[in-house]
Structure formats: C-alpha cells, structure tokens
KOLNUMI-302248 format. One record per residue: residue in three letters; x, y, z of N, C-alpha, C in turn. Coordinates in steps of 0.2 Angstrom, whole numbers. Atoms other than C-alpha are relative to their C-alpha. Layout:
BEGIN
+------+-------+-------+-------+-------+-------+-------+-------+-------+-------+
! roba !   n_u !   n_v !   n_w !  ca_u !  ca_v !  ca_w !   c_u !   c_v !   c_w !
+------+-------+-------+-------+-------+-------+-------+-------+-------+-------+
!  ALA !     X !     Y !     Z !     X !     Y !     Z !     X !     Y !     Z !
...
+------+-------+-------+-------+-------+-------+-------+-------+-------+-------+
This chain:
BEGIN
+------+-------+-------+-------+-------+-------+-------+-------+-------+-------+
! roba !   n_u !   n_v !   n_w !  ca_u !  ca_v !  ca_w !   c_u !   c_v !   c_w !
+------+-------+-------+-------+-------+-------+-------+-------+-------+-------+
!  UNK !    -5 !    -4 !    -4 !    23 !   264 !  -341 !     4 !    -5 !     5 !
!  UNK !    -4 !     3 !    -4 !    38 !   256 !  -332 !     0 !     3 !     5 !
!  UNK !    -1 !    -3 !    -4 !    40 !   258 !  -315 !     8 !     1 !     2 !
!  UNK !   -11 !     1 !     0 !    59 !   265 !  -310 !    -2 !    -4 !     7 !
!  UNK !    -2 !     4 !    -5 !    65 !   255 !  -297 !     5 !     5 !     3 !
!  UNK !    -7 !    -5 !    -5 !    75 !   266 !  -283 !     3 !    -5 !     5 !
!  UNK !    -4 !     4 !    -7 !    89 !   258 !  -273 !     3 !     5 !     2 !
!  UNK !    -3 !    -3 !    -5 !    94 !   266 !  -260 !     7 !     0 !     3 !
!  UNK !    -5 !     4 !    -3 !   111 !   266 !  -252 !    -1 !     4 !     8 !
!  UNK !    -2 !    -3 !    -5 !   115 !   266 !  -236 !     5 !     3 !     4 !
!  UNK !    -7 !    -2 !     0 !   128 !   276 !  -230 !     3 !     0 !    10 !
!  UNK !     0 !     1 !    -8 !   136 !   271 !  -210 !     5 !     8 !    -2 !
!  UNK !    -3 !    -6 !     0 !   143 !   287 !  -206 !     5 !    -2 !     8 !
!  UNK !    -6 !     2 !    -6 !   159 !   288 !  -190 !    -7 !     0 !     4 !
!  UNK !     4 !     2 !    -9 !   146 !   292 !  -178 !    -4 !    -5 !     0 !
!  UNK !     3 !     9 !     0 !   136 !   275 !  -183 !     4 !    -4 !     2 !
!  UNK !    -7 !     6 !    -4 !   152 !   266 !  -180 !     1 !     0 !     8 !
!  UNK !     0 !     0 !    -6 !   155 !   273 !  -166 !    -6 !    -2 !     7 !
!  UNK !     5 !     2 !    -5 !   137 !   269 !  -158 !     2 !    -6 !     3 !
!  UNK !    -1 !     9 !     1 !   139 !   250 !  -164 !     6 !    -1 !     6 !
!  UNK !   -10 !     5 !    -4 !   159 !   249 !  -156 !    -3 !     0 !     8 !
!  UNK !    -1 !    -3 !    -6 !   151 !   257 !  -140 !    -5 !    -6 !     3 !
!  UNK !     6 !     5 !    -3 !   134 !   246 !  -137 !     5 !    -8 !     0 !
!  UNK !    -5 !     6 !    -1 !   147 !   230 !  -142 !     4 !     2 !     6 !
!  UNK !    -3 !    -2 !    -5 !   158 !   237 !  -130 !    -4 !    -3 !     6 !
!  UNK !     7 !    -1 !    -8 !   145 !   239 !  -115 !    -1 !    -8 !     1 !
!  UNK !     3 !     8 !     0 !   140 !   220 !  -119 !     4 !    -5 !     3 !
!  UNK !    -5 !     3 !     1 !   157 !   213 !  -118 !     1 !     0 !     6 !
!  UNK !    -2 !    -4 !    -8 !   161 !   224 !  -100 !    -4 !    -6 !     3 !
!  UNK !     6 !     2 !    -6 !   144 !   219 !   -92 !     0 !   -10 !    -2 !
!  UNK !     0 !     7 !     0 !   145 !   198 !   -99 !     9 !     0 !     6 !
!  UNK !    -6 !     3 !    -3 !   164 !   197 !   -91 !     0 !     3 !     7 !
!  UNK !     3 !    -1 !    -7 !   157 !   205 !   -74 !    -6 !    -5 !     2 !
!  UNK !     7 !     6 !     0 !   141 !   193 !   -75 !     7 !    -5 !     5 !
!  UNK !    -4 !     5 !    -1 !   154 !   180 !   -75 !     4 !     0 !     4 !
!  UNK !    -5 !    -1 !    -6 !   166 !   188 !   -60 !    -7 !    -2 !     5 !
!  UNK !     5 !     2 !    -5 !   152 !   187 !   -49 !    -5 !    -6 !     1 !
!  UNK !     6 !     6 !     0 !   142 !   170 !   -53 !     4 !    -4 !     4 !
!  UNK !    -6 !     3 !    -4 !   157 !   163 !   -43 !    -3 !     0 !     7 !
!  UNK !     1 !     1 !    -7 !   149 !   165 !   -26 !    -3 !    -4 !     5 !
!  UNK !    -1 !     8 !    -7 !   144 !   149 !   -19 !     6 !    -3 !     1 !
!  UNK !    -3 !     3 !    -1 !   158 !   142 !   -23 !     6 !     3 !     8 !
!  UNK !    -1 !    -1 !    -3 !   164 !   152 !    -9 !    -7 !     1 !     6 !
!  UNK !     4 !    -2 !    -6 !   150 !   156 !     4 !    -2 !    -7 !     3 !
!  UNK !     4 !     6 !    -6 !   143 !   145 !    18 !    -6 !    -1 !     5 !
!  UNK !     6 !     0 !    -2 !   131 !   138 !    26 !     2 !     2 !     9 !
!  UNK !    -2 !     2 !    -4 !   130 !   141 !    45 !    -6 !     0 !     5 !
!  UNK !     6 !     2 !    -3 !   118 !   133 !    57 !     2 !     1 !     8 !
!  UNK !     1 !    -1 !    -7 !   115 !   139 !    76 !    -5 !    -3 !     4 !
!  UNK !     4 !     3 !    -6 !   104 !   132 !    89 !    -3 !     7 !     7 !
!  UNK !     2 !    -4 !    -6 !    97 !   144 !   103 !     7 !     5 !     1 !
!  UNK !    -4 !    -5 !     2 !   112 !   157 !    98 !     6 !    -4 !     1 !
!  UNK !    -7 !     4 !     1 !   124 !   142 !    99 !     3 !    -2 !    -6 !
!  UNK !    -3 !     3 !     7 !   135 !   139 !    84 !     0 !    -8 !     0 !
!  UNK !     1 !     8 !     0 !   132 !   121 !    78 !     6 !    -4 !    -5 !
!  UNK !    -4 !     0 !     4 !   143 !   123 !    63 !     0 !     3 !    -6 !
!  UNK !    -3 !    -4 !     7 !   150 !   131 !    46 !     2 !    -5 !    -5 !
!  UNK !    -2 !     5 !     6 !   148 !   121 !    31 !     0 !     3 !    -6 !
!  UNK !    -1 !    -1 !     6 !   153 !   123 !    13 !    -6 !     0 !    -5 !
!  UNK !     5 !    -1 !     6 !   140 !   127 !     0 !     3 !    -1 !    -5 !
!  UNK !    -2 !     3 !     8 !   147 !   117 !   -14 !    -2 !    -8 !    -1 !
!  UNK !    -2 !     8 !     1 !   144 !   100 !   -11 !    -8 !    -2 !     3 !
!  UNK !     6 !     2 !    -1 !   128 !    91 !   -10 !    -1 !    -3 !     9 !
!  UNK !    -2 !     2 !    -6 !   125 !    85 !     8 !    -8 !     0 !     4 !
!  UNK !     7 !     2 !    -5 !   111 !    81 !    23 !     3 !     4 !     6 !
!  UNK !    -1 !    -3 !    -8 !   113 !    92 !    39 !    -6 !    -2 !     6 !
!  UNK !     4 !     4 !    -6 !   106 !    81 !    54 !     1 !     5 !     7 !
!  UNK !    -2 !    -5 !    -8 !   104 !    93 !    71 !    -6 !    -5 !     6 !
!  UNK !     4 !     4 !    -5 !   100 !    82 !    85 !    -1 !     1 !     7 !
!  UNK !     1 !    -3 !    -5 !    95 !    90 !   100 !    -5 !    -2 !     5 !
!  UNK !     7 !     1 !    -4 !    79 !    89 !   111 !    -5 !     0 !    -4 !
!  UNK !     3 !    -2 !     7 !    72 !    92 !    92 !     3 !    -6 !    -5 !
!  UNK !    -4 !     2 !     5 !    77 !    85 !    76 !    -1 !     5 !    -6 !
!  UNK !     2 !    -2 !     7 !    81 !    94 !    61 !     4 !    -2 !    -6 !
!  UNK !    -4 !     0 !     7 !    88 !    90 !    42 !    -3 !     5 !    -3 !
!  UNK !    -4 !    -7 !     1 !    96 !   104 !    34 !     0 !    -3 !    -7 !
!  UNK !    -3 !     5 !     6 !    97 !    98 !    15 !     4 !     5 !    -5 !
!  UNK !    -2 !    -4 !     4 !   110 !   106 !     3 !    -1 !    -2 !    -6 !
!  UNK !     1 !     3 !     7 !   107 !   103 !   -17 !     1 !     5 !    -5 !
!  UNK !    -3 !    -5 !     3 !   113 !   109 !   -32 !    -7 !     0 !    -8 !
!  UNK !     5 !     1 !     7 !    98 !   113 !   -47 !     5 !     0 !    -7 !
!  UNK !    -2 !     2 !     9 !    99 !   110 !   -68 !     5 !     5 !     0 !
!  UNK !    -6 !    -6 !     3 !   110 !   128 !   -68 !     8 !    -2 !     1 !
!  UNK !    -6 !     2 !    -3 !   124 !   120 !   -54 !     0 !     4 !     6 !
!  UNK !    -3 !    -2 !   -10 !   120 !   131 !   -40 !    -5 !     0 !     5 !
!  UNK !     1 !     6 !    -6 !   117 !   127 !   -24 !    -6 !     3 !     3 !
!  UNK !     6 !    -3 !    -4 !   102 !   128 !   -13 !     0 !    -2 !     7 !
!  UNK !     2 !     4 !    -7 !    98 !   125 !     5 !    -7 !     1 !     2 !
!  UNK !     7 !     4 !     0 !    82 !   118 !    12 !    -1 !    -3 !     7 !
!  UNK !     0 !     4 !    -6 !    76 !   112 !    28 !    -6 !    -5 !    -3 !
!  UNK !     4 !     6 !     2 !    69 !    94 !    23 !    -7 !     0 !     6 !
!  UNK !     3 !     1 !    -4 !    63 !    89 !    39 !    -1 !     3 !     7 !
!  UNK !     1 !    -3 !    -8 !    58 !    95 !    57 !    -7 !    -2 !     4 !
!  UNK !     6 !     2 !    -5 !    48 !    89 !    72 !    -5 !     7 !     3 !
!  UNK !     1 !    -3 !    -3 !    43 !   106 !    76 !   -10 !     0 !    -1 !
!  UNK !     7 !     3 !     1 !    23 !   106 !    77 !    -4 !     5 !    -6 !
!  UNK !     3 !    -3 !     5 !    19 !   121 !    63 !     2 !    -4 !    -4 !
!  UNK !    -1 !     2 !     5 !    32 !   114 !    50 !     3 !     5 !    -4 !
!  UNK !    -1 !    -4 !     5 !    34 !   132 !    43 !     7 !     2 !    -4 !
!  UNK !    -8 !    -1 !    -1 !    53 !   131 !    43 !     1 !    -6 !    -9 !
!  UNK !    -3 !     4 !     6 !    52 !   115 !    30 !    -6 !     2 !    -6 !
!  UNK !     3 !    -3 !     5 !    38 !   125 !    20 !     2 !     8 !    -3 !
!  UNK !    -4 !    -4 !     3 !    50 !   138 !    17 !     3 !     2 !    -7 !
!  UNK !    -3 !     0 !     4 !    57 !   144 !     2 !     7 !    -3 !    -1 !
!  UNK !    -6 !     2 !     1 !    75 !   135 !    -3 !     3 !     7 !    -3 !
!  UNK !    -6 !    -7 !     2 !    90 !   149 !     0 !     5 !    -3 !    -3 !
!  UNK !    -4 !     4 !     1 !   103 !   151 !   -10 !     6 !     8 !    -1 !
!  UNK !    -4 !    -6 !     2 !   111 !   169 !   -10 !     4 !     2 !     7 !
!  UNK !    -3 !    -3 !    -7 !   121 !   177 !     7 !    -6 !     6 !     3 !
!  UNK !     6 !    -2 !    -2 !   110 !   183 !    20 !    -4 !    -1 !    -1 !
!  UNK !     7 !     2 !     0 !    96 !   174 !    17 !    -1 !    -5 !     4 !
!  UNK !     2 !     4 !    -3 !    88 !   164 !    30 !    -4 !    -4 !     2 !
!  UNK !     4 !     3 !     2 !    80 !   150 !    34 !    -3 !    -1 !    10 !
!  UNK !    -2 !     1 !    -8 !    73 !   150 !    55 !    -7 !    -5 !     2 !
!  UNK !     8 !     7 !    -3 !    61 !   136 !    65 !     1 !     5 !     7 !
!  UNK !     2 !    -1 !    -7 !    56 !   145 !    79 !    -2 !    -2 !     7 !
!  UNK !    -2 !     4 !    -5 !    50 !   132 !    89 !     5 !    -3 !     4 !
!  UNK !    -6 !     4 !    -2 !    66 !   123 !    91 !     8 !     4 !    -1 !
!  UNK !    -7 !    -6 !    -2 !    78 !   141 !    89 !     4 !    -2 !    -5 !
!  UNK !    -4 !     2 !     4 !    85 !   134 !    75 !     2 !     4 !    -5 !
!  UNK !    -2 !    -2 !     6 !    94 !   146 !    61 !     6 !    -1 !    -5 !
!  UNK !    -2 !     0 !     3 !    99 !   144 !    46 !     2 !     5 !    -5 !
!  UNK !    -2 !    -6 !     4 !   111 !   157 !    36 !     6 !    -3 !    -3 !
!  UNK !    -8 !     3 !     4 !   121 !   158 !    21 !     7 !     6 !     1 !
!  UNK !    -5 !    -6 !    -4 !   136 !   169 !    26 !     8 !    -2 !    -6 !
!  UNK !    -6 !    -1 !     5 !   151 !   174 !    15 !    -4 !    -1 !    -7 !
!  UNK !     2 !     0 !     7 !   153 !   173 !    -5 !    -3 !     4 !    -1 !
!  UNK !    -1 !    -7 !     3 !   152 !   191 !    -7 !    -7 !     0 !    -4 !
!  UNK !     9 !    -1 !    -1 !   135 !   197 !   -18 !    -1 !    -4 !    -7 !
!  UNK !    -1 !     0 !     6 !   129 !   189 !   -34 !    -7 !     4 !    -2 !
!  UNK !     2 !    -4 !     3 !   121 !   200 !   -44 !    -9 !    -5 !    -3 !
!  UNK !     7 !     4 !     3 !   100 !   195 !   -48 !    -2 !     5 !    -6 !
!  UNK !     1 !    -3 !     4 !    98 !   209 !   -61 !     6 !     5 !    -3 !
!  UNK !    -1 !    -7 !     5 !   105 !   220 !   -75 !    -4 !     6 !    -2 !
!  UNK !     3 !    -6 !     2 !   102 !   238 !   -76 !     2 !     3 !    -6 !
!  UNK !    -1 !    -5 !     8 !   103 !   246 !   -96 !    -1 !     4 !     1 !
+------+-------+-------+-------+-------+-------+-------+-------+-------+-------+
C-alpha cells in the first residue's frame, strides 16, 4: 500500500495581512521613538554644588576630570562606555567613609551622586527622559 501524500495550502486571508501590516507597523513607530530619545546626553548636564553653593554646569558629552578643591578634595570623572554614553563617577575623595566614590556611576537625569561629609552633590540635570524599557 502507497501512502498518499497531502499537501496542504496555506491560504493568508485580509485579516492575516492585516495582523502582519499592523505588528510591522508598531515595530517601525516604537524603533523611530527608541531613536528620538537616545539623544539625551547629548543634551543634559552635570551640575556640581558644595554646601548648597553652585560650583558649576558642565556638559555631559565630553570626557573630562572635575577637580573640587576646597577644605576637601574631590574628582568628579566623566566617561563615556563601549555603547557611547556617558557616565559620571566620583574617582576620588578625602572624605573618611569613601561611600560617595563607591557609588554607582550615573548616567540618566536626576540621578545623584552625594558625599555627605564634605556636602558635595552631584546631579545630572536636563536632557529630557531616556526611556529604560519597552512596554508590548
């Protein structure tokens, strides 16, 4: 006995198209907003205070050392990782914990970096939000 062989067709019907147009659609939207918003360092800044004294407004694009030299000392280090964006980091500090240079490196707005001994904060301020997750 031969066995029959069945081939199937498949048949796409509009509303299969229309699923497909709609999910491509959606992917297209949400990659070309991805991309509006990964722009945000290139505008936001670093700004560093002393005992609620402004000390200065520096630009989060550019690699650099922020030396604060006071009755204290602190280095402030800006760097950018393998992606291209930028991070800030307290290197150094005299203060007696240290908790400030074993801190996480920030790199989004409003995120801060603060030495309490020596009253020292560090925020990123401006450059709008970047986006850490997509919702499906």
């Amino acid at each position: 006995m031969a066995r029959e062989r069945r081939t199937s067709k498949i048949e796409i019907r509009r509303g299969d198209l229309i699923l497909i147009m709609s999910i491509f659609l959606i992917g297209i939207v949400t990659a070309f907003f991805g991309a509006q918003t990964s722009s945000y360092s290139r505008e936001a800044k670093i700004r560093v205070t002393v005992a609620g004294e402004e000390q200065g407004i520096y630009a989060l694009k550019d690699e650099r050392e922020i030396i604060i030299n006071k009755e204290f000392r602190n280095i402030i280090q800006v760097k950018s990782d393998n992606s291209g964006d930028m991070y800030v980091q307290m290197k150094e500090s005299n203060c007696p914990n240290r908790d400030c240079v074993h801190h996480a490196s920030i790199n989004l707005p409003k995120q801060t970096i603060i030495c309490l001994p020596n009253k020292l904060v560090v925020e990123i301020i401006g450059g709008g939000t970047k986006l850490d997750a997509y919702t499906y």
